[in-house]
Wavefront OBJ file of the C-alpha trace (Angstrom):
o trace
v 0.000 0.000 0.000
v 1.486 3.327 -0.912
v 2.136 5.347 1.806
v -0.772 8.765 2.884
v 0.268 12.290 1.384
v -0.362 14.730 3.510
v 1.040 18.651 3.714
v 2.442 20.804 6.359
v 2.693 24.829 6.376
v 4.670 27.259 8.100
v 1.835 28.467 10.386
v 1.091 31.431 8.314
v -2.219 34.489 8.212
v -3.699 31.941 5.210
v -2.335 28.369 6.585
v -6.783 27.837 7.410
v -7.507 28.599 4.063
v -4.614 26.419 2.490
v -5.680 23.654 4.259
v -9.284 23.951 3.248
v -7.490 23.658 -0.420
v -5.489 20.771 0.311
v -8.530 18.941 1.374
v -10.294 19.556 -1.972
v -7.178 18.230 -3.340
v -7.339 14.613 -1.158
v -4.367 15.382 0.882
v -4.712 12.812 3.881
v -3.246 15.722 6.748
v -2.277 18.701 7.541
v 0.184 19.831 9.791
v 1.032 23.237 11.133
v 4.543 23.863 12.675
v 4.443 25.471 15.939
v 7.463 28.390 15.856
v 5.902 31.137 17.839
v 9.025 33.656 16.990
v 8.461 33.077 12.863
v 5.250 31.840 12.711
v 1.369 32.680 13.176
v -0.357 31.187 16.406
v -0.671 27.124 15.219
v -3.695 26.771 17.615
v -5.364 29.354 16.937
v -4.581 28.676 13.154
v -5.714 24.507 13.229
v -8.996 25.707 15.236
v -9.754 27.916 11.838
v -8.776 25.437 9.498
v -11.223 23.008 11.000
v -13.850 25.695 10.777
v -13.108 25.451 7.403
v -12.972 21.802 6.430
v -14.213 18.629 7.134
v -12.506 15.700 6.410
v -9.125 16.117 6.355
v -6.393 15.688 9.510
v -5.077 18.727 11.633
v -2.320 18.660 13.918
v 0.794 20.698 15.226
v 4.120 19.716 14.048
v 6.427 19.780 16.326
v 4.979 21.137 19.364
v 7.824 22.101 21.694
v 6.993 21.248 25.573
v 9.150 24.550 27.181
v 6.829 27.546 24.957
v 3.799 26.392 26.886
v 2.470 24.870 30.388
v 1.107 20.941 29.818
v -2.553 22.452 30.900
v -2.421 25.156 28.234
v -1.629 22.995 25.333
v -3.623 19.591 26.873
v -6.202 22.499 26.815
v -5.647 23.319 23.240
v -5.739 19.948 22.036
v -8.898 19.499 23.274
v -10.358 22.396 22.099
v -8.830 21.285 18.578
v -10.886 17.648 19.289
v -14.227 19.528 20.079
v -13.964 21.679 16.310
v -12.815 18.757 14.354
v -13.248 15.962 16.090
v -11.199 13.823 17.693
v -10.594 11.268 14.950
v -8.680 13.795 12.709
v -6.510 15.052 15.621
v -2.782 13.877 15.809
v 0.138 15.629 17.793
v 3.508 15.437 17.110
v 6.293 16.796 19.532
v 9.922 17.227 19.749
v 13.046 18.735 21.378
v 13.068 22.022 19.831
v 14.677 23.698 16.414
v 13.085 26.796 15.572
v 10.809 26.361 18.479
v 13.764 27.422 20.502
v 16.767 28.072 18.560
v 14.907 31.592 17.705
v 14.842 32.301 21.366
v 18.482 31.702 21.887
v 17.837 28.110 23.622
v 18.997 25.312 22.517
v 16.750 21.978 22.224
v 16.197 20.185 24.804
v 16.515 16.552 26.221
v 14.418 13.851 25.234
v 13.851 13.200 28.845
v 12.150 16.550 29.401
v 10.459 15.922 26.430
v 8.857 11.998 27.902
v 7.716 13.520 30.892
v 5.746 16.631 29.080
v 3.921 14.440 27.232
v 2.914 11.559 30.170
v 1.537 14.755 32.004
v -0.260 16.252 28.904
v -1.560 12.507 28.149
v -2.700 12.106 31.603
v -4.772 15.254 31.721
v -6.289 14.261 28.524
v -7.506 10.728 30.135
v -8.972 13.157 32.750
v -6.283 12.025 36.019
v -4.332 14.212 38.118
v -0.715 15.053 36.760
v 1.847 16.568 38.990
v 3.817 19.887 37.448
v 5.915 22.046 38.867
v 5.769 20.648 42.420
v 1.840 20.503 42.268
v -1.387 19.017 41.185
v -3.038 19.575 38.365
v -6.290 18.453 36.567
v -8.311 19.378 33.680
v -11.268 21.010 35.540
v -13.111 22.150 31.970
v -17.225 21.054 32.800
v -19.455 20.608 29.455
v -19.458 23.016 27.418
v -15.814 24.248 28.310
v -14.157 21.119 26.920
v -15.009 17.284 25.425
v -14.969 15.088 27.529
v -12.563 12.400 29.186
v -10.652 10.840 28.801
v -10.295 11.633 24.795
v -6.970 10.045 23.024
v -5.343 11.278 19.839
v -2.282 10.182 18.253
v 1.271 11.028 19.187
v 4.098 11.554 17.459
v 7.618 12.143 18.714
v 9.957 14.237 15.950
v 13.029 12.513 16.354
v 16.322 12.871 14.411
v 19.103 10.628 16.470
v 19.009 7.056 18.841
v 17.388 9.271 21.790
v 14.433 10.300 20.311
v 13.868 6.922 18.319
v 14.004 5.260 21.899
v 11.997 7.777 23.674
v 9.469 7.435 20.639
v 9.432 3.378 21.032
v 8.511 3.853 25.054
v 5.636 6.740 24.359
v 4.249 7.561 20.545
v 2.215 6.302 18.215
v 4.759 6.953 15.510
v 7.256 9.249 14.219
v 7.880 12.684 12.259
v 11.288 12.856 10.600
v 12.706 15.088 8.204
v 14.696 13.726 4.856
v 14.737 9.890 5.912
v 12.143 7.523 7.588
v 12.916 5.521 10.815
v 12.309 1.454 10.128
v 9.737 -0.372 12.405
v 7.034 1.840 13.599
v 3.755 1.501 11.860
v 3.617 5.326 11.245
v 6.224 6.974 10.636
v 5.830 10.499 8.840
v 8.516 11.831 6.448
v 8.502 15.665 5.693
v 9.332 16.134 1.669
v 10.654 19.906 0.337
v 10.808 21.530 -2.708
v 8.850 22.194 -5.752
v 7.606 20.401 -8.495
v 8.595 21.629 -11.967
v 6.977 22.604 -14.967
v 7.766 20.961 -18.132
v 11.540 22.240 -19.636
v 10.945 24.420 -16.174
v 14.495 26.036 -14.918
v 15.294 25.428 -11.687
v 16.969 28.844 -11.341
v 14.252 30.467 -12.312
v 12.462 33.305 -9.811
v 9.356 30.734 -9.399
v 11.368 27.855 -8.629
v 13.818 29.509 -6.349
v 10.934 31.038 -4.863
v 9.087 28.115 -4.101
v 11.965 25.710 -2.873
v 14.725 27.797 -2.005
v 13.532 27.818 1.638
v 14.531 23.740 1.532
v 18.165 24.281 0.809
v 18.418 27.006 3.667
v 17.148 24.680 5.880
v 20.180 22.176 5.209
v 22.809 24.856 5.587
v 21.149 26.125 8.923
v 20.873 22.515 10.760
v 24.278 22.397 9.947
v 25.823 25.473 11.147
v 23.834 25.082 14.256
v 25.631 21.254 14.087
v 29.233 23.192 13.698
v 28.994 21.013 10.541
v 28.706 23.250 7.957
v 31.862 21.363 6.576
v 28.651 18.719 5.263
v 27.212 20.778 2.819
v 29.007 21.404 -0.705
v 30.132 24.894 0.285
v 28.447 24.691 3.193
v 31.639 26.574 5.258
v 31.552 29.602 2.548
v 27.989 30.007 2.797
v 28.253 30.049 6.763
v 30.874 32.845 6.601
v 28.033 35.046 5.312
v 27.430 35.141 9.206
v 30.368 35.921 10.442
v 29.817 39.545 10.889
v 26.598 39.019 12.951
v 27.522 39.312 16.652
v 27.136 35.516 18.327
v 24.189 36.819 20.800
v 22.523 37.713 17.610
v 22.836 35.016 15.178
v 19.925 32.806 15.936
v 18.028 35.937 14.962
v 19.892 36.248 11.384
v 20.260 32.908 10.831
v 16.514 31.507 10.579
v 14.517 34.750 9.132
v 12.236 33.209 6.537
v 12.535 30.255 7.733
v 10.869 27.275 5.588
v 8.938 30.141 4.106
v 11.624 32.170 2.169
v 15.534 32.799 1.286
v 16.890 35.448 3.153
v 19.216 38.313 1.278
v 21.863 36.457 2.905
v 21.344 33.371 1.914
v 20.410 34.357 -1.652
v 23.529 34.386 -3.503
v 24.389 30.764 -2.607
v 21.097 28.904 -3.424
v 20.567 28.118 -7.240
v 19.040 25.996 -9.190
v 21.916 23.890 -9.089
v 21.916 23.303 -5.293
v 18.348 22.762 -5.639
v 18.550 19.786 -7.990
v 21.518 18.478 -6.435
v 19.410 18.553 -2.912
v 16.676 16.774 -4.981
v 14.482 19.856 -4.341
v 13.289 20.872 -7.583
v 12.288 17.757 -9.477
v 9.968 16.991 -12.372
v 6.980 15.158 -12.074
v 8.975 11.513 -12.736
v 11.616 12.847 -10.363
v 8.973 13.116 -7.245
v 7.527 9.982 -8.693
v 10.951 7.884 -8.333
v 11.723 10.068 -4.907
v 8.284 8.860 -3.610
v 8.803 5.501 -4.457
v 12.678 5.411 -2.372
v 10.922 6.864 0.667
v 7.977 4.176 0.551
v 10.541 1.279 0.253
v 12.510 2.892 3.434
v 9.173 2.605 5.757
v 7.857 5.529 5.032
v 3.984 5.101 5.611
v 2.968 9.425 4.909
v 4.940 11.768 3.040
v 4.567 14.894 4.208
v 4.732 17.609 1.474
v 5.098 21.451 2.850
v 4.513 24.345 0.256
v 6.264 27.237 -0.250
v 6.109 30.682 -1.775
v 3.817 33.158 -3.236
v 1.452 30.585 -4.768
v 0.799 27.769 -2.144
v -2.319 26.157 -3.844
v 0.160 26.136 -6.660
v 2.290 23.880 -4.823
v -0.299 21.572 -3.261
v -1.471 20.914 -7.012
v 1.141 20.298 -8.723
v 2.411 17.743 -5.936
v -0.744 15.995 -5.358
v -1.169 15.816 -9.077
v 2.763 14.072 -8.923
v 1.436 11.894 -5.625
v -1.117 10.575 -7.697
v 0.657 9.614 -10.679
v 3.050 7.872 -8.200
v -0.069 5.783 -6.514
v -1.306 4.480 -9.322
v 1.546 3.108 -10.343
v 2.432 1.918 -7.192
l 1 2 3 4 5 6 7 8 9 10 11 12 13 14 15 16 17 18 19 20 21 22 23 24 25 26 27 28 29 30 31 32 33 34 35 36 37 38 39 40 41 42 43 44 45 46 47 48 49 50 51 52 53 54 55 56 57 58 59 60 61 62 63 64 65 66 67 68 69 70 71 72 73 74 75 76 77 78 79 80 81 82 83 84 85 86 87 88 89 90 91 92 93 94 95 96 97 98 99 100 101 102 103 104 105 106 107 108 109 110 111 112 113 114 115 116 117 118 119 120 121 122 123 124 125 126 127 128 129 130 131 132 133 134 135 136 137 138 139 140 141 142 143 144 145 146 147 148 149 150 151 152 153 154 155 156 157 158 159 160 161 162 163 164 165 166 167 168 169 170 171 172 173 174 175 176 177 178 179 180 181 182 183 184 185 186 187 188 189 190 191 192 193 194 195 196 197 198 199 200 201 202 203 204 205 206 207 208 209 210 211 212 213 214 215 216 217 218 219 220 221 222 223 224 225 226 227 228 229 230 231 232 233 234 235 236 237 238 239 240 241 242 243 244 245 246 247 248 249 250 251 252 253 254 255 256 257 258 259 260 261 262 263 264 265 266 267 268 269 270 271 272 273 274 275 276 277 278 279 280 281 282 283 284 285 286 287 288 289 290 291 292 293 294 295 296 297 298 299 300 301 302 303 304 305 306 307 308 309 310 311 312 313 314 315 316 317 318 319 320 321 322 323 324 325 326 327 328
């Protein structure tokens, strides 16, 4: 069986309304990063797109367990469930990129991280949690919350052995980004770029436009790694930083991020990083990419738009998703 498409979106003023197109479009999900320093409000965001659809999946991706209090985002969850329904609900979770490398943190431990979500799980099955050195309970009475306990899926975004581990002990599956992770039954692989046009140049404004934000993302996980030495000119391209005073870098280094190149990062991504990086492919290229994630265990692709013309995006990919399933 070929694995679910579904989208994400870098939470944005019109993230409701793209979701209400990717639903007309048979995407499976959608799911709305949570980056409260670059991003609109996912909550209050997913509560509008389910105002506005009806059939397809809504969840945050990755929720970040130090931006809010357990209660506030058990809370928020629920409030999610009541709108839409608790069968197209799904959370995923993790330690922490832009969720807190734009606020100067760094991610945090998986540990952290397990415990978060046993108390946010317990609130939801309507028990008393302890947090912060007291007890707390989900006091919501009908009409101010469903009721309990109520259970959606969760996912744990995991990149190294410590997350896999901590997502074998306490998810339902898992939310990577360029590979998937063998033996879990769900496990959710975020795909970036842009799907050409026929004799389409890559370096064209549209293209670079649309999937430029995918190569960024590379070169910023990996100065943030003190790996830049990974990337094909990766350490040049860093340099571009080097005049930005170190307490101010994590601001310079992720504006637009996974929504646009900054003037920065401009003169380094073309359209032939954006091939190479397997980001700006033809309809038979996402076909054969497609099929290399499904054979790796990946059970939903996750596709996230970019640029000026989102619906744009979510066509042309479902239209390259569907080519790819019947095949399959």
């Amino acid at each position: 069986m070929p694995p679910r498409m579904s989208c994400a979106f870098n939470t944005s003023l019109d993230s409701h309304e793209h979701a209400a197109v990717a639903e007309r479009l048979g995407y499976h999900r959608a799911w709305f990063y949570d980056s409260p320093a670059l991003y609109a409000d996912v909550w209050v965001q997913l509560c509008r797109a389910a105002e506005r659809t009806e059939r397809i999946g809504l969840g945050p991706a990755v929720l970040v367990p130090t931006l809010r209090h357990p209660m506030t985002n058990a809370a928020a969850i629920a409030t999610l469930a009541a709108i839409a329904g608790p069968e197209r609900v799904a959370v995923a979770v993790g330690t922490g990129f832009t969720g807190r490398l734009t606020l100067g943190q760094r991610p945090i431990r998986w540990s952290a991280v397990t415990e978060y979500v046993r108390v946010v799980k317990a609130l939801l099955d309507g028990e008393d949690a302890e947090w912060e050195g007291a007890t707390v309970r989900m006091l919501h009475r009908a009409g101010f919350g469903p009721e309990r306990p109520l259970r959606v899926p969760f996912l744990f975004g995991v990149q190294g052995p410590k997350g896999v581990a901590a997502a074998r002990e306490l998810a339902d599956g898992v939310f990577t980004a360029g590979s998937p992770v063998p033996g879990f039954g769900w496990s959710a692989v975020l795909a970036l770029g842009t799907v050409l046009d026929d004799g389409e140049d890559p370096g064209s404004a549209r293209v670079l436009a649309a999937a430029g934000h995918a190569a960024c993302l590379m070169l910023h996980g990996a100065v943030e790694l003190g790996r830049a030495d990974l990337m094909p000119g990766g350490e040049r391209w860093a340099a571009a930083y080097d005049d930005v005073p170190p307490a101010e870098r994590h601001l310079v280094l992720h504006d637009g991020h996974m929504a646009e190149v900054s003037e920065r990062d401009r003169p380094f991504v073309t359209g032939e990083v954006l091939v190479r990086g397997g980001f700006a492919l033809d309809g038979a290229g996402w076909r054969e990419k497609l099929a290399g994630l499904a054979a790796a265990g990946a059970t939903e692709i996750v596709y996230q738009p970019a640029g000026p013309d989102v619906p744009r995006e979510l066509e042309a990919f479902a239209s390259a998703a569907q080519a790819y399933s019947r095949r399959s």
